[in-house]
N, C-alpha and C positions, 0 to 999 in steps of 0.2 A: 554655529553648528550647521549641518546642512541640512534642507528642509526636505526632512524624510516624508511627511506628510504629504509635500507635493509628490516626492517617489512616488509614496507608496498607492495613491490616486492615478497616477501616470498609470502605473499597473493596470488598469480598469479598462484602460482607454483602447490600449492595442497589444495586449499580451495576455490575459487573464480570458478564459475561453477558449481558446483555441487546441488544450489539453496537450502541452508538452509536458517531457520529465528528461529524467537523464535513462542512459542505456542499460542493458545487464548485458553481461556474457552470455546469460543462461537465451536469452532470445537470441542472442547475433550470433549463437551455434547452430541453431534450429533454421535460422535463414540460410546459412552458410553452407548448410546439408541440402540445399534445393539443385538439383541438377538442371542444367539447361537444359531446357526444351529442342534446342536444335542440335546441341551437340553433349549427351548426356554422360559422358566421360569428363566436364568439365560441369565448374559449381557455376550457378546462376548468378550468385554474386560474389565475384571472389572478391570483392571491398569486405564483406563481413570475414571470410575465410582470414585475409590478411587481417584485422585488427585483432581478432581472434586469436592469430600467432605472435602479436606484437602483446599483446594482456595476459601475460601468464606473471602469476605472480612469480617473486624469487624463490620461492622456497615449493614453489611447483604448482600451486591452485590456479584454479580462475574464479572471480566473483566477485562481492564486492570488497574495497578496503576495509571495513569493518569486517572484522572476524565472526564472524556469523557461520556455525558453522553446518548446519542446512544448506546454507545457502552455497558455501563452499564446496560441500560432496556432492550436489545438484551440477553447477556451474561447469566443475570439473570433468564429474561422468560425462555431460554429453559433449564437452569439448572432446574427451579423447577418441570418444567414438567418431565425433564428427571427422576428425584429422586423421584417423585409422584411415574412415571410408574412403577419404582424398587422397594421403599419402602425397603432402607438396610438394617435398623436397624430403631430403637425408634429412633433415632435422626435427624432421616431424616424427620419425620413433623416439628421439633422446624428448623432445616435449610429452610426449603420450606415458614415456616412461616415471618424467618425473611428475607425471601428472598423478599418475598411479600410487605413487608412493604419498603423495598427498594424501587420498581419502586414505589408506591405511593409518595415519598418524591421524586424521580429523575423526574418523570414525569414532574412535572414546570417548571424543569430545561432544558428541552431538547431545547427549542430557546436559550438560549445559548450558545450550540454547534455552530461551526463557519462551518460545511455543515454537511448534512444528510450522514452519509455511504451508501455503494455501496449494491444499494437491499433490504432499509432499507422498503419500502414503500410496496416492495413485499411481503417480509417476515411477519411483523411484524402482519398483519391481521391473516395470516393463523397460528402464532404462538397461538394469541390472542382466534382463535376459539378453536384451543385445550385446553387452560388454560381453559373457560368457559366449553367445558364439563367437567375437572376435577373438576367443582365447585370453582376455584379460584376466590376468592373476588379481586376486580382489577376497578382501573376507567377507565370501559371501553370507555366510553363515551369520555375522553380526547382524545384517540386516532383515533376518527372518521374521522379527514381528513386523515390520511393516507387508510384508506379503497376507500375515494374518487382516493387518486393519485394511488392504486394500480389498479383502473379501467381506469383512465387516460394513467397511461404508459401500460396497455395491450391493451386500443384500437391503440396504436400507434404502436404495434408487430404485425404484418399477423398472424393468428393461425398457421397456418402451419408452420412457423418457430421454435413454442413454443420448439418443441420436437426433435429441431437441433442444434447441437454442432458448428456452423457458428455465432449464436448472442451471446452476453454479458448475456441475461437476462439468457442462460445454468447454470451461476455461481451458482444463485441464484436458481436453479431448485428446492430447498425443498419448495421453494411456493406454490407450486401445492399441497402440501397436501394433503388429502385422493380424490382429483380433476383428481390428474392426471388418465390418461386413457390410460392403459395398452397396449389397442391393438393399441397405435399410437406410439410404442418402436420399431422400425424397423432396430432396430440398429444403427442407425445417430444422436445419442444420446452420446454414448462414445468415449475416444478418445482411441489411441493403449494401451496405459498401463492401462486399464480397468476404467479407471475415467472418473466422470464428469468435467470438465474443471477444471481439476488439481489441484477439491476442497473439501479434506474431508467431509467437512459437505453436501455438496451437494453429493456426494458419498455415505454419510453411510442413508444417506436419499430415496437412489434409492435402496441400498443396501436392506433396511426394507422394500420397497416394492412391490422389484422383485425377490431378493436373488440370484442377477446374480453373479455368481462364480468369474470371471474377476475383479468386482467392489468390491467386498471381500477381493479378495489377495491383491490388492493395497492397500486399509485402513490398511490389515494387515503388507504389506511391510511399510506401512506410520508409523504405532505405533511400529513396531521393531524397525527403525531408528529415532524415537522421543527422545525427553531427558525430557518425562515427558510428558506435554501438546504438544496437536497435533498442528501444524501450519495450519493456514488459503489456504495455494495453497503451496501444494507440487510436484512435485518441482518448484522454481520462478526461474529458473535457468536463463534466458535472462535481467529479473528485475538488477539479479544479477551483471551480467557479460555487462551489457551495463551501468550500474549507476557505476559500480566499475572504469572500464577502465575510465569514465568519470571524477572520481574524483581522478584517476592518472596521468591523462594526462595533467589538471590543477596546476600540482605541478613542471612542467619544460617545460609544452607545447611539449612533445613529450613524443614518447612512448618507455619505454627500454627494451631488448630484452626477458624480461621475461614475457612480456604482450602479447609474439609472439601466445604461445597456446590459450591464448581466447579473441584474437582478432580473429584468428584464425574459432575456436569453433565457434563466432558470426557469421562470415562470412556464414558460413557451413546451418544456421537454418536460413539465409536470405529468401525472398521468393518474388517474384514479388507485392505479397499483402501485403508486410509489414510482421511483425512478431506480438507476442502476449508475455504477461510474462510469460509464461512456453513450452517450445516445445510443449509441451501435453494438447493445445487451440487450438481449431483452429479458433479463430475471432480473425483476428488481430485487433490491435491498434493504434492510432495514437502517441502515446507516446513512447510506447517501439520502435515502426517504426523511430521515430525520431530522437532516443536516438542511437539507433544501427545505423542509417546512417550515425547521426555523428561522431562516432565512428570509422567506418569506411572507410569514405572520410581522416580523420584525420591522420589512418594510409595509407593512400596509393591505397582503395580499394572501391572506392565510387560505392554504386550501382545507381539504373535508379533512378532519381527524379521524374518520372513521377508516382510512386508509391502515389504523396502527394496529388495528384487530384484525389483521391479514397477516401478521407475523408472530400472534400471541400464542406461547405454549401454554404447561400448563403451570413452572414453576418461574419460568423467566420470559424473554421474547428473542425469538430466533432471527439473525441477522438473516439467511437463507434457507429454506425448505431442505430438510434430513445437512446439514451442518453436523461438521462433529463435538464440536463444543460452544458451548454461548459466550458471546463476545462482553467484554466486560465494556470497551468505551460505546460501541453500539449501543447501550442500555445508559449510561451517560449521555448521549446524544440525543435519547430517547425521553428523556427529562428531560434536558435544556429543551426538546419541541412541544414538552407538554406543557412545560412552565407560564409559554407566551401563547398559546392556544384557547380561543375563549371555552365557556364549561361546556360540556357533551353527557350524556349518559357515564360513562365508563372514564371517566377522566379521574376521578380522583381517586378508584381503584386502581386503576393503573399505574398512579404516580408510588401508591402506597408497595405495588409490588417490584415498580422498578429500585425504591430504594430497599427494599427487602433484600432483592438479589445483591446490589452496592456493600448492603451492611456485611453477607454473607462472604465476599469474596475481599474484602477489603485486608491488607495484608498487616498484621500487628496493629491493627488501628490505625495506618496512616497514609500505605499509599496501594495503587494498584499496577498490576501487571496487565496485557492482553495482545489477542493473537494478529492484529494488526498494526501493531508496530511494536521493535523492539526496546524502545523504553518506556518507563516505569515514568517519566519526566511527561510523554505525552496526553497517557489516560487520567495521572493523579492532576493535573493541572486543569485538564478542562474538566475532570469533576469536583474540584473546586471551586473553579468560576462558576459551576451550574449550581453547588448546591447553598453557596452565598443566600440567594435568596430561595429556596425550595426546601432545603434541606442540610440547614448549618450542622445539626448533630453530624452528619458523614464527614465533613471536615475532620475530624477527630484528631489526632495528631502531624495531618499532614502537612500545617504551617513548619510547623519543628522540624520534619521531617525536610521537608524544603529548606529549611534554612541550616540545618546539619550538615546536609549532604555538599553544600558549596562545596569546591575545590579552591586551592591558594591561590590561583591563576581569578578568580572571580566566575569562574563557570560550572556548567553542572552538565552529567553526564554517567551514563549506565558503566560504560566501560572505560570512555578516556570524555575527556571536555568536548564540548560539540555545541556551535552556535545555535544548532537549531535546537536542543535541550534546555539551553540557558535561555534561548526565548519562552518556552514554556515555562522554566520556571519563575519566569518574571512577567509572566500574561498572569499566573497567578498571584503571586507574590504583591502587585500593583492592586490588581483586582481588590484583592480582600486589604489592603491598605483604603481604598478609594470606599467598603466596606465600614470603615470604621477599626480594621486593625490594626495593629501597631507591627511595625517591618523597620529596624534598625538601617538607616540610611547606610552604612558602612555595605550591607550587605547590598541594597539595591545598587551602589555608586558601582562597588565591582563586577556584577553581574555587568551594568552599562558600558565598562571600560571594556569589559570582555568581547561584546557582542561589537562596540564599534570600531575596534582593532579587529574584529575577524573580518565584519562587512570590508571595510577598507582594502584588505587583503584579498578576499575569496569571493564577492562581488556575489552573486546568484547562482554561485558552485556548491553543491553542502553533500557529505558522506550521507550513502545510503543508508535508512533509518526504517523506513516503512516493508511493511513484509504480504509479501506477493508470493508467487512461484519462489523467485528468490528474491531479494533484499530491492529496492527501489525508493526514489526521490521523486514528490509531484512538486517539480526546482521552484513555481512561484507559488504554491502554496506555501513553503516554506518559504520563502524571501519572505512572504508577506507577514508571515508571524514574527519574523525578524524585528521586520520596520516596524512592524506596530507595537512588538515587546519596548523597542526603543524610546519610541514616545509614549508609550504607558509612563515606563520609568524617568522619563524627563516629567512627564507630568507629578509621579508620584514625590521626585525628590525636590520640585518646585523650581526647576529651572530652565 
């Protein structure tokens, strides 16, 4: 076989850090809306404009291949507007058109989504008032509660935060639409590398309409370093190098010396208040805070725990200050860092009302949903492996549960089989074998089959999974749960 182990360490060396992912539509419309500076009748980058018109699905969307359908009538909306404001060619009404016809058919479909994306409720109004001056026929009418929630989550923001690089709702800052107000730019809006919270679209968005210089070069540093379509947060680099190291360390329970540089690295962007997913945030989170401490406890370097009562409500713990609902693997993550954290005052209160919340939301007893990724394969799996030693009652039906859901193919998967799913469920699946339980080899051998006939195939390529503005991939955090599911399972079936 090939030695995935040395891959998956190569990783370490010269890729894992540097916060790549793959693209969205939903960004490289937002870029592709930038007019040039010198000649404002043409786009700034018409690289994004063209892939833009080359990405339209067959049946009329943009977004990602996974039917996600947020993500869908997000993607869509602002492509058509963007291709309106251009008008490339004659073929840009018949795309606009059949674009249109898309959210009308996806619109029913959006409660089926298993959570709203991140700002879906901000955005989607102010998108919608632009489509209505361009005259777009649209059911505007379906979308009326989200106008209610976008009033609900800004009375829950102080105004004067609006136009601060310190909250979550920065990400989203192209809400504000032709709303915003100029003279409250006082510069506490960007971060050093000239962006909005290290998010294109929210960037090319401030970019149109301030044409601050600083927030220019980085979109344009963003689309020189692109491979096509722009990414949703460039760079994720902490995302990156805190879920990578986590899902290396699970493959032998320690760290080998090539994981020294970004363990390293992590250490370096610590901060008393936690960190965020890009150096270039400044609201941290409770997720990435968690991810990185345990990470670091793990190698040797534990910071102050007292960071985790910076995010404490009063029934659960909030990933982000006024958040609309509490994140179920956040609180998962939030235990795996308490787990390896030496004792504190408040530590094992804490541990007791993280799995409080766990037991609460946990779905028939066995697996969980949540608002940062759409499968059910990624929270129920790492809250397996956390509550192995913490908290085996939460387990509860979710072996079964995992091993039900295989598909014939040997894979697992929300909606269709997906290699980064069937990683997950064999980081667990191994895990709680290595545990002491019992995992029917039939089932691990085809999970293996599955995943090494995808790798072979798709190499560092994986459908978007993770939920952002719209749907996104952070490509070697997922590779690396890949490899490492793979030699979990070599290790588990002894060969």
């Amino acid at each position: 076989m090939p030695n995935w182990y040395e891959d998956l360490c190569a990783l370490f060396k010269d890729k894992i850090g540097k916060g790549e992912m793959a693209g969205t539509a939903y960004d490289t419309a937002w870029v592709a809306s930038i007019p040039d500076p010198e000649h404002p009748d043409r786009p700034a980058f018409p690289q994004a404009l063209e892939w833009l018109r080359l990405h339209q699905h067959s049946e009329g969307s943009w977004g990602s291949e996974v039917e996600y359908y947020h993500d869908r009538v997000l993607s869509t909306l602002v492509a058509c507007i963007v291709l309106a404001e251009w008008r490339p060619d004659e073929w840009a009404d018949l795309q606009i058109e059949t674009g249109l016809r898309s959210i009308w058919r996806n619109v029913t479909n959006l409660k089926r989504d298993s959570c709203i994306p991140i700002g879906f409720e901000l955005i989607l109004p102010t998108l919608l008032g632009r489509a209505q001056a361009l005259g777009f026929q649209l059911p505007y009418p379906c979308f009326s509660e989200y106008e209610v929630e976008q009033k609900r989550k800004l009375s829950k923001l102080p105004p004067e935060l609006i136009y601060s690089r310190h909250v979550s709702s920065t990400f989203s800052f192209e809400f504000l639409g032709d709303q915003i107000d100029l003279a409250r730019l006082d510069g506490n809006i960007q971060e050093a590398n000239g962006s909005i919270a290290a998010s294109p679209s929210a960037t090319s968005y401030f970019v149109r309409k301030t044409g601050e210089q600083s927030a220019m070069e980085y979109v344009r540093n963003v689309v020189a370093e692109a491979q096509g379509a722009i990414p949703t947060v460039a760079p994720i680099d902490i995302v990156e190098l805190g879920w990578s190291l986590y899902n290396l360390y699970l493959v032998k329970e320690t760290f080998p010396p090539e994981a020294s540089r970004c363990i390293d690295r992590l250490a370096s962007l610590w901060s008393p208040r936690g960190v965020a997913y890009s150096r270039f945030f400044s609201a941290p989170d409770l997720d990435d805070t968690a991810v990185a401490f345990s990470v670091q406890a793990r190698a040797g370097r534990q910071p102050d725990p007292a960071v985790f009562t910076l995010f404490e409500a009063e029934n659960h713990f909030q990933c982000f200050p006024y958040e609309r609902d509490p994140s179920v693997s956040v609180h998962v993550h939030l235990l795996d860092a308490l787990s390896v954290c030496s004792d504190f005052p408040d530590k094992s209160r804490m541990i007791r009302k993280v799995i409080d919340f766990l037991r609460r939301t946990q779905i028939y007893g066995a697996f969980w949903l949540d608002k940062w990724h759409t499968s059910p394969y990624y929270t129920t799996a790492h809250a397996i492996i956390t509550a192995l030693d913490v908290a085996p009652e939460l387990i509860g039906d979710g072996i079964t549960w995992l091993v039900q859901t295989q598909r014939p193919d040997g894979s697992w998967g929300a909606l269709q089989g997906t290699t980064e799913e069937t990683a997950y469920a064999l980081q667990a699946l191994t895990a709680y074998k290595r545990h002491g339980g019992k995992v029917l080899p039939t089932t691990l051998q085809q999970g293996l089959a599955y995943l090494e006939k995808s790798v072979e195939k798709h190499s560092s390529s994986y459908p978007l999974l993770w939920v952002s503005k719209t749907l996104y991939s952070p490509k070697w955090v997922v590779h690396s749960a890949v490899l490492g599911a793979m030699l979990m399972t070599h290790e588990a079936l002894g060969v």
